[in-house]
Steps between C-alpha positions, in 0.01 A plus 500: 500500500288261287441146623720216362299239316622178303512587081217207331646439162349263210675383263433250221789405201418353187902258439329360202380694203156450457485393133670143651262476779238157461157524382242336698267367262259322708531230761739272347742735403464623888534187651792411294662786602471495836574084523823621349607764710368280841795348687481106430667411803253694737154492306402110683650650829263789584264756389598806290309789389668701220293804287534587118518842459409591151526842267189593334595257188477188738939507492638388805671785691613295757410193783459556833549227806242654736548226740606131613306292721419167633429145347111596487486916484741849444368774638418804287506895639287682265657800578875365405352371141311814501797708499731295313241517222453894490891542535516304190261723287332138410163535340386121528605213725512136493541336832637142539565246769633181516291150660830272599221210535425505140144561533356781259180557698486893663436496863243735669769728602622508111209605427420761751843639444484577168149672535670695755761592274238547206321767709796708626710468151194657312523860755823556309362391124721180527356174372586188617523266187492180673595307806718209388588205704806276402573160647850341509460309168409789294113434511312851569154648569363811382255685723397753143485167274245319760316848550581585894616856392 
């Protein structure tokens, strides 16, 4: 009699034909994006960290929430984004959080985290495009545009 074990099963589903998905073009068109899908009436309230997962054509496949935090910090589990990101077949990334203070200035930890990312993304071949922070009146800073990737 074999051992029971539980069944792991991935799945990802495309609900949206890719010929309608966006087009990132650069930072502006990624900020936009992401300002517009951020909920308005949470985005002074706390921190948020969301990732872009892209197709090889810079199309948005889909958003992910990875996590929602405090007034000054969300935590972040690698291994979470990690997985979400391979399940996805994504090929590049952008990564985003929102500063509910305003300011567009990256912490340390910003920083630190998206080397961190950076370095484990790039195991699997998957670039991370840019690290985008959003403040509550649409204002944004882009680590790729102010050379921190």
């Amino acid at each position: 009699m074999r051992e029971q074990v539980n069944e792991i099963k991935i799945s990802y589903k495309d609900r949206i034909k890719s010929d309608k998905w966006i087009k990132i073009k650069g930072s502006q068109s990624a900020a936009t994006f992401i300002y517009d899908y951020w909920d308005k009436d949470t985005i002074e309230a706390h921190e948020s960290f969301k990732v872009l997962l892209l197709n090889n054509g810079n199309k948005v496949k889909g958003v992910f929430e990875l996590s929602k935090g405090g007034i000054t910090g969300t935590p972040v589990d690698l291994r979470l984004l990690l997985a979400v990101i391979l399940k996805s077949l994504a090929v590049g990334i952008i990564l985003t959080h929102n500063h509910p203070s305003g300011t567009l200035v990256p912490s340390a930890s910003d920083k630190s985290l998206t080397n961190k990312i950076k370095a484990a993304t790039a195991f699997f071949d998957i670039v991370v495009l840019d690290h985008i922070i959003i403040t509550p009146n649409a204002e944004y800073f882009s680590f790729a545009d102010e050379g921190l990737l």
